[in-house]
C-alpha positions in Angstrom: -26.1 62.4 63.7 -26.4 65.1 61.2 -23.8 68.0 60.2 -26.2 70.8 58.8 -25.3 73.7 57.0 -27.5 76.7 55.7 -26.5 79.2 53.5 -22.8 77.8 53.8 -22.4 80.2 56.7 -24.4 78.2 59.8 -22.9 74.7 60.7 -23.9 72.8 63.2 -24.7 69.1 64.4 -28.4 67.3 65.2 -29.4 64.2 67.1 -32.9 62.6 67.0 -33.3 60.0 69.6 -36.6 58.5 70.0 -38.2 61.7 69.3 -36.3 64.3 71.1 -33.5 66.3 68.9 -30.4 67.5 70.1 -28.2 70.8 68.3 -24.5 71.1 69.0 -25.3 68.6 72.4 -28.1 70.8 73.3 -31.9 69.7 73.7 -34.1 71.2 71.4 -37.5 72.4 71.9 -39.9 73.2 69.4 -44.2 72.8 68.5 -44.2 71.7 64.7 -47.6 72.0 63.2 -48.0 70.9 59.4 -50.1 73.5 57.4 -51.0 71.8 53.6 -48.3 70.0 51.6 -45.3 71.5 52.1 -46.1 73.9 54.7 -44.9 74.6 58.6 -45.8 76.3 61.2 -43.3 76.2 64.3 -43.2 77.4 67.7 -39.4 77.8 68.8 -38.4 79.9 72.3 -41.9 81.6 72.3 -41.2 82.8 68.4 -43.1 82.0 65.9 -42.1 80.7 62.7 -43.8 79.8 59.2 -41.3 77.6 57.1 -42.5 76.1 53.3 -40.2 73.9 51.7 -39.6 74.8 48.1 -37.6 72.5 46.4 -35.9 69.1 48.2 -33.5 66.9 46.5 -33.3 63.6 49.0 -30.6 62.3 46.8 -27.9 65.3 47.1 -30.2 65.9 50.7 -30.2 69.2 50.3 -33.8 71.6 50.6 -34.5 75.0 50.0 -36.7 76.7 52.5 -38.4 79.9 53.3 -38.8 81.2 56.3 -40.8 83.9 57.5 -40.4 85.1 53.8 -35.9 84.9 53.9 -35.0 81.8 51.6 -32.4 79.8 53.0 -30.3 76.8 51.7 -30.1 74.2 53.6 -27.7 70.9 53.2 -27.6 67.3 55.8 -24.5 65.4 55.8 -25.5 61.9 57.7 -22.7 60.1 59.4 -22.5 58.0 56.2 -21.1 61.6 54.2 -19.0 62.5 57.3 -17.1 59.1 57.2 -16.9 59.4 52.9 -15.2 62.7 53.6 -13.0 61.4 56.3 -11.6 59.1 53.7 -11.3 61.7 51.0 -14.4 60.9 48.9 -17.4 62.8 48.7 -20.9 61.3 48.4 -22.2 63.8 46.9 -20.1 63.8 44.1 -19.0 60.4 43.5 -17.9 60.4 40.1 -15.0 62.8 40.8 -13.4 60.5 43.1 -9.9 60.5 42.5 -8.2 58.8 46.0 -8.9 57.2 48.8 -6.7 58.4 52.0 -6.4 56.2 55.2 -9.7 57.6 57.8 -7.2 56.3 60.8 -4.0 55.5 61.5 -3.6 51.4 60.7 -2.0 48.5 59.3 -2.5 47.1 56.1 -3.6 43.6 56.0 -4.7 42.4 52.4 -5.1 44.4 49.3 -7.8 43.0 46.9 -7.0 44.6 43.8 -4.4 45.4 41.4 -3.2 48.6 39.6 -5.6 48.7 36.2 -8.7 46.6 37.9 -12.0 48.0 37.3 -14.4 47.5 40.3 -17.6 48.5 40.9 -19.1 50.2 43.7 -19.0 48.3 47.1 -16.2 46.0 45.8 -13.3 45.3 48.4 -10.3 47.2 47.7 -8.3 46.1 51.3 -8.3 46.0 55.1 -7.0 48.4 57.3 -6.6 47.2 60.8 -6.8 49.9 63.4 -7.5 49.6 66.9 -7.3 45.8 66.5 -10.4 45.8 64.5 -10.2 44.8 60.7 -12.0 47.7 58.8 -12.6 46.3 54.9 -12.3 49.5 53.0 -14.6 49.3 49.9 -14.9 51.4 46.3 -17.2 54.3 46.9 -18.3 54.1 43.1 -17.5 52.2 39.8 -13.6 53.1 39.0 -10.5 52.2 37.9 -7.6 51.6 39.7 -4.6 53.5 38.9 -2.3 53.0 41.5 -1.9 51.4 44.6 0.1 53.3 47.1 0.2 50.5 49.5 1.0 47.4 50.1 0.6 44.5 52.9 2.5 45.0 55.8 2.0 48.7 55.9 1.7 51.3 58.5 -0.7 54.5 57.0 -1.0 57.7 58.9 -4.4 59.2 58.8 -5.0 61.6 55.6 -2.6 59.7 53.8 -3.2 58.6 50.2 -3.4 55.3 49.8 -5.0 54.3 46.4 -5.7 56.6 43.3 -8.7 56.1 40.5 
């Protein structure tokens, strides 16, 4: 699943499923034809449509693209993003991460680091246990821990804050 948003004014969600794509739980038609490199040609609801992407940036996943000569921004969020945002961090921007807040309501387990520890991205910081499954909650990028707002034993609401960097 994808959350897409162009121009920062049109949001909506996509699903591809062995070939056929779905928008806001709706199944999508559409004849693509590639014309040259970066070049489009689509047939959408009896319109037609030539699209040429611009500029793409597959790490920040974001495209420009013109459209029957209208320039649009365009920006993917993969369920990867959506979940990083849930817990407060952005993938996008990882280097201004500053907390981490609980994606559920849960229980603290085990907390794998201290206040001061410098871990690196993908390190175990603890386990929240919701739903009676153990989620181990890992370091979105390489930072210091500055303090730990929890401890074992805990019940977290979702949103709350439970460790700053």
């Amino acid at each position: 699943m994808y959350r897409i948003k162009v121009n920062d004014k049109f949001d909506f969600e996509a699903k591809r499923n062995k070939g056929a794509l779905t928008v806001n739980g709706e199944q999508a038609t559409a004849d693509i034809q590639k014309l040259g490199k970066q070049g489009y040609h689509l047939l959408h609801n009896n319109a037609s449509y030539n699209a040429e992407v611009v500029s793409f940036d597959a790490e920040g996943k974001t495209a420009e693209i013109k459209v029957n000569g209208n320039t649009y921004q365009v920006s993917a969020q993969d369920q990867f993003d959506l979940l990083l945002d849930q817990l407060g961090m952005s993938s996008k921007d990882s280097s201004k991460i500053s907390e981490i807040k609980a994606p559920m309501p849960g229980l603290v387990l085990k907390i794998f680091v201290n206040d001061g520890d410098e871990v690196k991205k993908g390190d175990n910081l603890f386990i929240l246990e919701a739903m009676k499954m153990e989620n181990i909650i890992k370091a979105p990028a390489d930072v210091t821990i500055k303090a730990t707002k929890i401890k074992p034993g805990d019940k977290v609401e979702k949103g709350q804050v439970l460790m700053l960097f």
